[in-house]
C-alpha angles and dihedrals in degrees: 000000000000119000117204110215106199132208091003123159120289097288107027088289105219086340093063095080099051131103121242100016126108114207125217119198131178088269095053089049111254098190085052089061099154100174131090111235129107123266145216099214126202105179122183108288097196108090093039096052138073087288105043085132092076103038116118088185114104111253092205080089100071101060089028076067093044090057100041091053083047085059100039116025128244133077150331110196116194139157111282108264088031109174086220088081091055094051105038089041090236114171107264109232106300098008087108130230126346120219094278098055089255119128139169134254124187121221136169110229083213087080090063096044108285117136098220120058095246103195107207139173124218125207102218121202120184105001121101109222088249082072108061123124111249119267127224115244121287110258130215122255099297082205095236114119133218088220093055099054134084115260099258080048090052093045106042123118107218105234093238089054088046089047093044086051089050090062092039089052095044096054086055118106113234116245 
């Protein structure tokens, strides 16, 4: 099955390298995404996070991603406390499925190789908790900090996580 992998780095970034999965960077156009397979979606975190004052990145993005995975199945990934689930009215970790089946699962990036523990939430379409791929154990605090590192540091998607988001994404049902 093709996996769509939405608003990644110039070049697929870790995506780039995997079967199966079709990469869509800024200059693809990302928010023109025609086809129908779930995606693992990474839209621009700027203007949704504690520094969204000094983003230059369009926040249109963000809840452009929310409604394609509402289309097509699969997975938003943002920083935990993302202003996006306050706009858009996502469920908060726990609080069960929105009107759109979608609902939001928190993970820390940590588990899949980051240095930092990344918390991060994940806004889920199409996949029942139950099916969810296994996670690797929760580590504990690696030491490294998000507010430390430089900014492709801060935004890297460690390739075990991206791998782990593909199958996610894959065991999604389309809309």
């Amino acid at each position: 099955m093709t996996i769509a992998a939405l608003y990644v780095r110039k070049g697929g970034g870790v995506y780039g390298s995997m079967p199966n999965v079709d990469t869509w960077d800024k200059s693809r156009g990302a928010e023109h995404y025609p086809c129908p397979h779930p995606a693992v979606a990474h839209p621009p975190c700027g203007p949704w996070g504690r520094f969204a004052w000094k983003s230059l990145e369009d926040p249109a993005l963000a809840p452009l991603a929310v409604s394609q995975v509402r289309r097509w199945g699969g997975v938003v990934e943002h920083p935990r406390d993302s202003a996006l689930w306050r706009y858009m009215k996502l469920p908060k970790p726990g609080a069960g499925n929105d009107a759109a089946g979608g609902w939001t699962l928190e993970v820390e990036q940590s588990a899949w190789g980051h240095r930092a523990p990344k918390r991060t939430w994940l806004y889920i379409v199409g996949l029942p908790p139950a099916r969810v791929p296994p996670m690797p154990p929760r580590v504990p605090d690696p030491g490294g900090r998000i507010e430390f590192m430089c900014e492709a540091e801060r935004e890297r998607t460690p390739p075990a996580f991206a791998r782990w988001l593909v199958e996610l994404a894959s065991r999604a049902a389309r809309r």
